[in-house]
C-alpha positions in Angstrom: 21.4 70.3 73.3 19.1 71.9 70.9 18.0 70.1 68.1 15.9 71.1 65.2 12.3 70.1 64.0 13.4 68.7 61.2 16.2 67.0 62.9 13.6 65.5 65.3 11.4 64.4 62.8 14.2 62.4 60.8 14.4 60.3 63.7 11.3 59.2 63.6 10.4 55.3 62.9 7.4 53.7 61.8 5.5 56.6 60.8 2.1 56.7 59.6 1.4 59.9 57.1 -2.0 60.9 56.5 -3.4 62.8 53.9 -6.0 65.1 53.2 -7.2 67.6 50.1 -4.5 69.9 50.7 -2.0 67.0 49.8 -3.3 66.6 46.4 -3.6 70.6 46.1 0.0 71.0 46.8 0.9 68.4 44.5 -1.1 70.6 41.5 -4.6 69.1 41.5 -7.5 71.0 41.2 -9.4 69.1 43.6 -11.4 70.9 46.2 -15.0 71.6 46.3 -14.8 75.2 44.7 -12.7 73.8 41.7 -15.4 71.5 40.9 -18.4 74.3 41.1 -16.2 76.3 39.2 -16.3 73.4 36.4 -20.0 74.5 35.8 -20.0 78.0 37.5 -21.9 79.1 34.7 -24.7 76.2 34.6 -25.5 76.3 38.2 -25.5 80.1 38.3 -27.9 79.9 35.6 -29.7 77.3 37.8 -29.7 79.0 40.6 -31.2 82.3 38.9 -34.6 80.1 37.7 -35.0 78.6 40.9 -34.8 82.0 42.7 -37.0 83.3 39.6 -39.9 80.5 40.7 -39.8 81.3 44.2 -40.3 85.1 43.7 -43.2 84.5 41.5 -44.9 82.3 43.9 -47.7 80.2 43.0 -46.3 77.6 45.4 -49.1 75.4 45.6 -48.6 75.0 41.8 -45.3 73.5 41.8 -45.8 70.9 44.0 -49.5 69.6 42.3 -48.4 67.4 39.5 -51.8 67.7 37.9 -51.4 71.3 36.4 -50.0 73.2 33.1 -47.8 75.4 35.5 -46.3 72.4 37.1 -45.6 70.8 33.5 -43.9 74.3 32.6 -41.5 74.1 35.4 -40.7 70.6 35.0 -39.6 71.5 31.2 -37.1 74.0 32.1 -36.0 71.7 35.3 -35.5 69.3 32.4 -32.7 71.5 30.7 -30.5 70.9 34.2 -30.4 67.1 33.6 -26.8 67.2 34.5 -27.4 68.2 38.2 -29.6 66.1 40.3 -31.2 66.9 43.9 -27.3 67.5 45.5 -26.2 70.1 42.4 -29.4 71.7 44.0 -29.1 71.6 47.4 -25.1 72.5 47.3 -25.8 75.5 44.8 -28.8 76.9 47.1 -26.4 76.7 50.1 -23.5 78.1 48.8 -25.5 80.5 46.3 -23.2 83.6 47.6 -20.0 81.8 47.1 -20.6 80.1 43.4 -19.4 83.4 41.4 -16.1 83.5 43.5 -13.2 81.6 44.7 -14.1 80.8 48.3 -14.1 77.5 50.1 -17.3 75.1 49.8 -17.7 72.4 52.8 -19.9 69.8 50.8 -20.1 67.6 54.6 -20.5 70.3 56.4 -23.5 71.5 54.7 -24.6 67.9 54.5 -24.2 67.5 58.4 -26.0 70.3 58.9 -28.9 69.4 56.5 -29.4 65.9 58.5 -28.8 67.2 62.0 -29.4 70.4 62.7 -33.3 71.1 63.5 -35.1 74.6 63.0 -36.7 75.0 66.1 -39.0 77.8 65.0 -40.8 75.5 63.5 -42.0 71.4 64.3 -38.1 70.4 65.5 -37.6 69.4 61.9 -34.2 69.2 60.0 -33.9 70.4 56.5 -34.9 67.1 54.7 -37.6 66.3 57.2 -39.1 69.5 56.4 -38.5 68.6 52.2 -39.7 65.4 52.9 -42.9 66.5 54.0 -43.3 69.2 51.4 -42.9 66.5 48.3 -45.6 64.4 50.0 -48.1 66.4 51.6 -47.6 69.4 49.7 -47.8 73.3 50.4 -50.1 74.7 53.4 -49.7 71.9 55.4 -46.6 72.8 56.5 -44.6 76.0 57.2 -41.2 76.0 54.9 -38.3 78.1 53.9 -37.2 79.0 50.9 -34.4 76.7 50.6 -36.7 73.9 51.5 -39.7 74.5 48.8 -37.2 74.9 46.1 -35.3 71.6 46.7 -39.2 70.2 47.5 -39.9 71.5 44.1 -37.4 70.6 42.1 -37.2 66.8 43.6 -41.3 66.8 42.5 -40.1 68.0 39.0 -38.1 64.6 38.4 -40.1 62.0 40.1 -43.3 61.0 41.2 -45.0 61.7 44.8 -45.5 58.2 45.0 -42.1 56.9 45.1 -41.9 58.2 48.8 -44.0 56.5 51.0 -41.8 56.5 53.6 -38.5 59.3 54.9 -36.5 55.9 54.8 -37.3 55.5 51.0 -37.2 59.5 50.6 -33.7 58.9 52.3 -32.4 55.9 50.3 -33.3 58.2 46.9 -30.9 60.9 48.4 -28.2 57.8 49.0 -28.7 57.1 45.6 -28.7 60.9 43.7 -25.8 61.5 46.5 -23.6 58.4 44.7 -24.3 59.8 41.6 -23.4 63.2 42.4 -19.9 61.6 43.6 -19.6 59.9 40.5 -19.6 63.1 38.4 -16.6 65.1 41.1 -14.5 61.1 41.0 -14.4 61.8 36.8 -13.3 65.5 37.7 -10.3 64.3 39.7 -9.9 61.3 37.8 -9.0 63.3 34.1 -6.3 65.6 36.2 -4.3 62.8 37.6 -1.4 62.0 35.4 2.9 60.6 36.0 3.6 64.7 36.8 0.9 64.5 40.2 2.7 61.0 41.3 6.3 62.2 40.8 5.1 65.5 42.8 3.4 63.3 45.5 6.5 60.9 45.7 9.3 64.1 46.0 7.4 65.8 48.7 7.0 62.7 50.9 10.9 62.7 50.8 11.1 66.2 51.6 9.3 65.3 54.7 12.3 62.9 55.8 10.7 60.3 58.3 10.8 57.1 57.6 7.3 56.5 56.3 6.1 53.0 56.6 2.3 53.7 55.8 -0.3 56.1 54.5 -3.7 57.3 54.7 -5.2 59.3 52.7 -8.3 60.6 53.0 -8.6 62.2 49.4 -9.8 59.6 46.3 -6.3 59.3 44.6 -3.7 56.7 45.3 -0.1 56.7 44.7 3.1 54.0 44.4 5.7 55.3 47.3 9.1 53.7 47.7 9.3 52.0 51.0 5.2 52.3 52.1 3.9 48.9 52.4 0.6 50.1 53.2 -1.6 52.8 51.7 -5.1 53.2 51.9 -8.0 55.5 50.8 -10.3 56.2 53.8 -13.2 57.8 51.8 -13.2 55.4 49.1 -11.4 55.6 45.5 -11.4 56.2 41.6 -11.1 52.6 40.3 -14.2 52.1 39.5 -15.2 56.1 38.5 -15.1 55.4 34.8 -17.7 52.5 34.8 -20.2 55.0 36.7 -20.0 53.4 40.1 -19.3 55.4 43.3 -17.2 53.3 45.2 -16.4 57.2 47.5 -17.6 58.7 50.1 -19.4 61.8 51.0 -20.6 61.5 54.2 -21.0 62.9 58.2 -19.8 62.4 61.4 -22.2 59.6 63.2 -21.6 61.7 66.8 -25.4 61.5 68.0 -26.8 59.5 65.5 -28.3 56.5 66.5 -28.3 53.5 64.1 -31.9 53.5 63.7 -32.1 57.1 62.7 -33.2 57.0 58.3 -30.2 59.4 58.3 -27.5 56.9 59.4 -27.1 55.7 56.3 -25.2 58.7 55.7 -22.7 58.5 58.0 -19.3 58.0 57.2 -18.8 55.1 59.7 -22.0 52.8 57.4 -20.7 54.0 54.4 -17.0 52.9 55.3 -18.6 49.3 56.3 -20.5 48.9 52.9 -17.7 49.6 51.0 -15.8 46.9 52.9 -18.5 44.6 52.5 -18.2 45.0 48.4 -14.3 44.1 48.7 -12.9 40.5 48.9 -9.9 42.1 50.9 -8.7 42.7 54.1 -6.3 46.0 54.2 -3.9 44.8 57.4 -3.3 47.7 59.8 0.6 47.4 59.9 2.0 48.9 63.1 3.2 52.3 63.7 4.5 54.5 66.2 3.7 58.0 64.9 1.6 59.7 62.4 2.5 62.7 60.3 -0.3 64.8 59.2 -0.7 66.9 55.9 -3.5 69.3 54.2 -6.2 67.8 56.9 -8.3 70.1 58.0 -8.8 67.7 61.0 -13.1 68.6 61.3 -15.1 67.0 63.2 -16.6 65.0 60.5 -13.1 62.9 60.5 -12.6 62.4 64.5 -14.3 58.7 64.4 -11.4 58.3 62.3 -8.2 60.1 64.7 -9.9 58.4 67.7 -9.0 55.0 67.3 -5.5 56.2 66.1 -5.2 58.2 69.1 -5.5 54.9 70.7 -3.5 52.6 69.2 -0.7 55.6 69.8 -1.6 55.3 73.6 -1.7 59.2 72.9 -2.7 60.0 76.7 0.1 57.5 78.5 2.5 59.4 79.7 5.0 56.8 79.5 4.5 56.6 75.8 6.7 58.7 73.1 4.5 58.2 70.3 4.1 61.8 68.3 2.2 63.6 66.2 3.9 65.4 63.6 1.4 68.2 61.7 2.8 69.6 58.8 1.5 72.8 57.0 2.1 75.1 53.9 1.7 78.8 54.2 -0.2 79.6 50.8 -0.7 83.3 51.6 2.1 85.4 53.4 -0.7 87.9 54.2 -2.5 85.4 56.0 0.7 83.8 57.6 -0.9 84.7 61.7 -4.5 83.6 60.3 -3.3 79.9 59.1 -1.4 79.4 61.8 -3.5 80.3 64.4 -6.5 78.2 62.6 -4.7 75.2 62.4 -4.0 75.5 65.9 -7.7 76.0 67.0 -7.9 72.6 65.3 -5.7 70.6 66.6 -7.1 71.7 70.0 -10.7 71.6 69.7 -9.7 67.6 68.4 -7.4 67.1 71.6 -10.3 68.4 73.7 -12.8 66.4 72.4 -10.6 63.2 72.5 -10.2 64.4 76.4 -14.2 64.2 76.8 -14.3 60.9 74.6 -11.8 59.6 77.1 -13.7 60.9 80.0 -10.6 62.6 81.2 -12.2 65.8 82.0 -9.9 67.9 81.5 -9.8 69.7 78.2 -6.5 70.9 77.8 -4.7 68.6 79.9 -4.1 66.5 76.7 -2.8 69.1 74.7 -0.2 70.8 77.5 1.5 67.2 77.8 1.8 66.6 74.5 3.3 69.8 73.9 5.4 69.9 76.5 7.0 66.8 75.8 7.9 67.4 72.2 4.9 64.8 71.0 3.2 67.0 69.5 5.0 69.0 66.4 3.7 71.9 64.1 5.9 72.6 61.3 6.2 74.5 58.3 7.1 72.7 54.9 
């Protein structure tokens, strides 16, 4: 007897949905990284065009000697960009052929990348190791890039050399400009979320059908759903955005990170711990059998998170009937093959890596079980 997806699905107890960005786009929010450049396309391309304007003049050993009238000059017009701090810099140099269009910025990926990845045509720095250096020893001592000696400069035009004495303080300033750079995109969801989101949110969880028990969700907005006992914001939330405080997170994946390095305190698994250590409560973990997964781009930066999930699902017992449910929206006919077929190459570079993090050695073992044993479910919604 054949029975449908969604037939299949509606059977399914004790469900666990989780969430991601594409959630709250679907439901009419304005909420992804593009959107909020967009907000100020015009300020950081004007940004953007003065910093490239500096670097093509040269004069670099000016900028970074706070005892000069050149080095006053550019501080002066850094000054008139008092909105953006060190990240509006960083993000609108990485993303500088994207910001006049409407493609997709990855803020963590970029991040990651800044912190991890090292340049090995030069000392086997990373991108803030090299900055680092540049803001305290300053030019011709080290070899640079472009991207490096603007951020370099621009950090020298808004605080003093001797503030870093250390990459651990250098870091913990970054930390800080990074919490106040997520304070600024928490007000920009924050002022969109109104009764029309929440009904939207609350009719397409019944469209879904399952009976959902729980949610996670890893964007910063919460909702009221009949019948969900538990919901909880992995990344942080909005309720205390309007008194200036970040209590969200941007942050990476700690894979290869060790707890010493200065850069850990950017990882998402420290920053999910300090924000449980500012809270007087204890979220309980209610049981589930399944999960149901919507407008996650399920990257890398997030497997810490589907690891322990995968888990508690006993994912790779074959005895087990737990299921995973992913459920997507075509946005574009056009591109109907293209979002499949990504969202595919997701869920199996995840699988495969939950293979090596169980040892199992076998990539696609995982993946060809699941499948073939209706436990693991793409449908369209």
């Amino acid at each position: 007897m054949k029975v449908t997806k969604q037939d299949y699905i509606l059977k399914l107890s004790h469900c666990k949905l989780i969430i991601g960005n594409g959630f709250d786009l679907h439901c009419g929010l304005k909420s992804s990284y593009s959107d909020f450049f967009d907000e100020n396309k015009k300020e950081y391309l004007s940004m953007l065009e003065f910093l490239k304007s500096v670097w093509f003049v040269g004069n670099f050993s000016s900028l970074l000697d706070q005892s000069n009238s050149y080095y006053d000059d550019f501080k002066s017009k850094v000054e008139v960009y008092d909105m953006f701090n060190i990240w509006d810099c960083f993000f609108a140099l990485s993303f500088e052929n994207r910001l006049d269009k409407s493609l997709w910025c990855n803020i963590e990926y970029e991040m990651k990348k800044s912190f991890v990845q090292r340049d090995q045509s030069y000392p086997n720095r990373s991108f803030w190791e090299e900055v680092f250096e540049l803001v305290t020893e300053g030019y011709g001592s080290i070899k640079f890039t472009q991207k490096s000696f603007l951020c370099a400069a621009f950090i020298n035009a808004r605080t003093k050399k001797s503030t870093f004495k250390t990459i651990d303080l250098f870091y913990k300033y970054l930390l800080k400009e990074l919490n106040d750079f997520e304070v600024r995109f928490g007000k920009f969801i924050a002022k969109q979320i109104d009764d029309k989101y929440k009904s939207k949110a609350n009719a397409f969880i019944r469209k879904i059908g399952a009976q959902v028990y729980s949610i996670d969700s890893f964007n910063y907005t919460s909702f009221l759903y009949n019948g969900c006992i538990d919901f909880k914001n992995i990344n942080g939330n909005l309720e205390k955005i309007e008194k200036g405080i970040s209590n969200m997170i941007f942050g990476i994946d700690s894979t290869k990170i060790s707890p010493e390095a200065p850069e850990y305190i950017f990882t998402k698994s420290f920053r999910r711990l300090s924000l449980q250590s500012s809270d007087n409560f204890i979220i309980e973990n209610y049981h589930f059998k399944n999960i149901i997964i919507f407008g996650h781009s399920l990257n890398e930066q997030d497997y810490n998170y589907y690891f322990p999930i995968f888990e508690q699902m006993k994912l790779s017992d074959l005895t087990e009937n737990s299921t995973i449910v992913i459920l997507y929206k075509v946005y574009d006919e056009i591109k109907r093959e293209e979002i499949v077929e990504e969202l595919w190459k997701s869920v199996s570079k995840m699988l495969y890596a939950y293979d090596s993090f169980k040892n199992i050695n076998n990539g696609n073992r995982l993946m060809e079980m699941l499948s073939s044993n209706n436990r693991l479910i793409l449908r369209e919604i």
